[in-house]
C-alpha positions as CSV (number, residue, x, y, z in Angstrom):
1,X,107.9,93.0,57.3
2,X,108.3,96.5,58.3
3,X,110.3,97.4,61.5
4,X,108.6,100.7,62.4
5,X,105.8,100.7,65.6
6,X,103.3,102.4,63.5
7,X,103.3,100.8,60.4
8,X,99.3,99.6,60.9
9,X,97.2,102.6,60.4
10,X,94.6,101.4,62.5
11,X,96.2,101.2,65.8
12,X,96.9,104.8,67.7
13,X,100.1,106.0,68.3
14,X,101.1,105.6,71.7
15,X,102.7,109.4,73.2
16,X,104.2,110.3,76.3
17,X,101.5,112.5,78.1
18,X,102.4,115.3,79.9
19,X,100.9,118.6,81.8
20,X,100.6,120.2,84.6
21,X,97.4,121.0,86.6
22,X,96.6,124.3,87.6
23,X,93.3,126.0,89.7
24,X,91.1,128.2,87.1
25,X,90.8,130.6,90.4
26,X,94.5,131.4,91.0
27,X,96.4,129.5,88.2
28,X,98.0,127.6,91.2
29,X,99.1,124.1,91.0
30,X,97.0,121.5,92.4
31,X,98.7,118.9,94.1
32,X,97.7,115.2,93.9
33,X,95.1,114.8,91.4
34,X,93.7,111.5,90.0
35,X,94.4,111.7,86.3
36,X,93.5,108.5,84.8
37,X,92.0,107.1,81.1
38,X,88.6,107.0,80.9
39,X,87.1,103.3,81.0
40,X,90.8,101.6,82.0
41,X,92.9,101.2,85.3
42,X,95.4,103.2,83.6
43,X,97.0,106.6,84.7
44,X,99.0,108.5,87.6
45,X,98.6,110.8,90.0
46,X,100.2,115.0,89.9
47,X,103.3,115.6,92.1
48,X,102.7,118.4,94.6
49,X,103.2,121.2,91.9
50,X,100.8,120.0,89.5
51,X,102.8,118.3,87.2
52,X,102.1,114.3,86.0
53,X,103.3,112.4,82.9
54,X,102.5,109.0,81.6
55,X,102.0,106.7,78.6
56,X,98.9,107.2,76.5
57,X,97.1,107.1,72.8
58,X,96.3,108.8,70.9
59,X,92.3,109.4,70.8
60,X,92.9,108.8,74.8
61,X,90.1,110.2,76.9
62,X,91.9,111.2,79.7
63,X,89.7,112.5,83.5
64,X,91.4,114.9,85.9
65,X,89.6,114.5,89.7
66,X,90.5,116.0,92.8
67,X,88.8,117.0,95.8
68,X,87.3,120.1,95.9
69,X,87.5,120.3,92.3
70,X,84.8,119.9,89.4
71,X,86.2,116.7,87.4
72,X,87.4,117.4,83.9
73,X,88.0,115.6,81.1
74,X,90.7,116.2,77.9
75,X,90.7,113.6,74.9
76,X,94.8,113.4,72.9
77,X,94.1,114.7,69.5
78,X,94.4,112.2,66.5
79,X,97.6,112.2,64.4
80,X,99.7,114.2,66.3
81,X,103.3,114.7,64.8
82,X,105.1,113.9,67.7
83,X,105.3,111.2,70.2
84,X,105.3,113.4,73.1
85,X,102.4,115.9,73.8
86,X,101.6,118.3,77.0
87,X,98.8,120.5,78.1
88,X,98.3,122.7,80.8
89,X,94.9,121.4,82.5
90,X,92.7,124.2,84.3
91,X,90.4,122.5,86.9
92,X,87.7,124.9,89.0
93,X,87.0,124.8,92.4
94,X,83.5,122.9,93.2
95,X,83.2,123.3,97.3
96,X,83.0,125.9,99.6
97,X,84.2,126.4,102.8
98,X,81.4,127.4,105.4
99,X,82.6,129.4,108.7
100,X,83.6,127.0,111.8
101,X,80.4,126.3,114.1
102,X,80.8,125.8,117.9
103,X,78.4,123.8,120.0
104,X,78.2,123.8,123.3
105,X,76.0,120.6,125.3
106,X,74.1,124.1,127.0
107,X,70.7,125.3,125.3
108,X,71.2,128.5,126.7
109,X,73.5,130.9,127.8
110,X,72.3,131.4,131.1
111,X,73.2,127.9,131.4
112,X,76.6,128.0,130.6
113,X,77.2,130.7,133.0
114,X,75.7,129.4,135.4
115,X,78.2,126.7,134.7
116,X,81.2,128.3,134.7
117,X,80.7,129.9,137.9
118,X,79.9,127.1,139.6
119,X,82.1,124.3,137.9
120,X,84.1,123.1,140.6
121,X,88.1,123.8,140.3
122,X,90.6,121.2,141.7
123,X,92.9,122.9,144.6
124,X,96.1,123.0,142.6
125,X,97.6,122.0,139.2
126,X,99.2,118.6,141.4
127,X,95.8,117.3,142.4
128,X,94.4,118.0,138.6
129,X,97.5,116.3,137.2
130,X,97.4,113.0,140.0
131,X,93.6,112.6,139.1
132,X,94.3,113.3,135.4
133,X,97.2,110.4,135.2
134,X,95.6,108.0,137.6
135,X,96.5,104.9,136.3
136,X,92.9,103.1,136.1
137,X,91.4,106.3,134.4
138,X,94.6,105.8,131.7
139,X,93.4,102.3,131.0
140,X,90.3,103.2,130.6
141,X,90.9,106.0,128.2
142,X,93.2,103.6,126.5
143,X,90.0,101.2,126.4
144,X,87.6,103.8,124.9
145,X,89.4,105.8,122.7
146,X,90.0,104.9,119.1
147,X,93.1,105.7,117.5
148,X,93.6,108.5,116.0
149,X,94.6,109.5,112.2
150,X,98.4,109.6,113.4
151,X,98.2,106.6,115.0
152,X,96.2,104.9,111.9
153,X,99.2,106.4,109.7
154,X,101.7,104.8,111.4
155,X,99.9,101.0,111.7
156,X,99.0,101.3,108.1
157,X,102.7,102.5,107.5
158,X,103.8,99.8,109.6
159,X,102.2,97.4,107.7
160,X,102.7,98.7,104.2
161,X,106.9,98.7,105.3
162,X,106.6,94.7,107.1
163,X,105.1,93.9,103.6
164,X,108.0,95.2,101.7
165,X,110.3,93.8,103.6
166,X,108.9,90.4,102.9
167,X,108.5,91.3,99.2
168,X,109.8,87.8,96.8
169,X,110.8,86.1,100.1
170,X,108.4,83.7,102.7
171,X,107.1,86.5,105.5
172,X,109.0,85.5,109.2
173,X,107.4,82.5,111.3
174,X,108.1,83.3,114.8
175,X,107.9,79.7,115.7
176,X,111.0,79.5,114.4
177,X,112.4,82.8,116.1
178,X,114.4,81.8,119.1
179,X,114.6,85.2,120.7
180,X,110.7,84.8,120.7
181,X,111.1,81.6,122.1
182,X,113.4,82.3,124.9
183,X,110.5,85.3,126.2
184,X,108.0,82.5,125.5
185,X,109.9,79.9,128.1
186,X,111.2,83.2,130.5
187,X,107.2,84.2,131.1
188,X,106.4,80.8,131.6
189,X,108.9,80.4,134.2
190,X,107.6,83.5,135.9
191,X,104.4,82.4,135.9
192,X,102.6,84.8,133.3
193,X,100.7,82.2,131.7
194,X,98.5,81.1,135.3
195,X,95.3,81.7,136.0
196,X,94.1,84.6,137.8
């Protein structure tokens, strides 16, 4: 029995796949585009200048997608000499950017001057800042107000770092955390748990 890999002539050589991605425009790098095989799971992403590398075959169609981008596609030549191949993948831009639009809740201008000039200003920046930090209006802002994409980022962060540290070991039970248990029985004590 023969020891080398590609001794059957019918499966493709496997080859380490490598390139960079560049914008047809400005022969930039494009950060952070999807590069995967076409029809499989299989495939990375480009660092931040461009550049990916991964395992494929030979005969490989590989799809480049990014936002912003027209999608692209490159298929690995057949019987290549080496193991390791690269390319240098143009991709051209597909959207553009239209100028930033400002709407106002006024249909005319007359209206938002009159507005202006008779829009009622607090007495000084105290008063503005008392009525601005008033603790009911806080709560209720807190109420209404979805989080924002910072706030999102750090709760999916949150969650993506609890799940790693529970990664090959039972996730924490906090009935069996005394420290939790010792707030449960001080609140109870004080009375948090009555009925208003």
């Amino acid at each position: 029995m023969a020891s080398n890999v590609y001794a059957q002539k019918d499966e493709p050589k496997i080859i380490q796949f490598s390139g960079v991605v560049v914008s047809g425009d400005s022969l930039q790098p494009v950060p952070y585009v999807a590069i995967t095989q076409k029809g499989s799971y299989r495939g990375t992403l480009s660092d931040y200048y461009g550049f990916f590398s991964f395992v494929a075959q030979e005969g490989d169609t590989i799809e480049f997608s990014a936002l912003g981008f027209l999608k692209a596609q490159y298929v690995i030549p057949n019987n290549l000499d080496d193991t390791r191949y690269s390319i240098i993948q143009v991709l051209n831009q597909d959207t553009f950017l239209l100028p930033t639009t400002i709407v106002y809740p006024w249909p005319t201008k007359e209206q938002i001057y009159d507005y202006f000039l008779k829009a009622p200003v607090p007495d000084d920046d105290l008063e503005r800042a008392r009525k601005n930090l008033a603790q009911e209006k806080m709560a209720d802002l807190a109420m209404r107000t979805p989080m924002d994409a910072s706030m999102n980022y750090r709760y999916s962060m949150n969650q993506y770092n609890t799940k790693l540290y529970n990664a090959g070991q039972i996730p924490m039970n906090n009935l069996l955390n005394p420290i939790a248990w010792a707030k449960f029985v001080d609140a109870w004590k004080k009375g948090d748990f009555k009925r208003k």
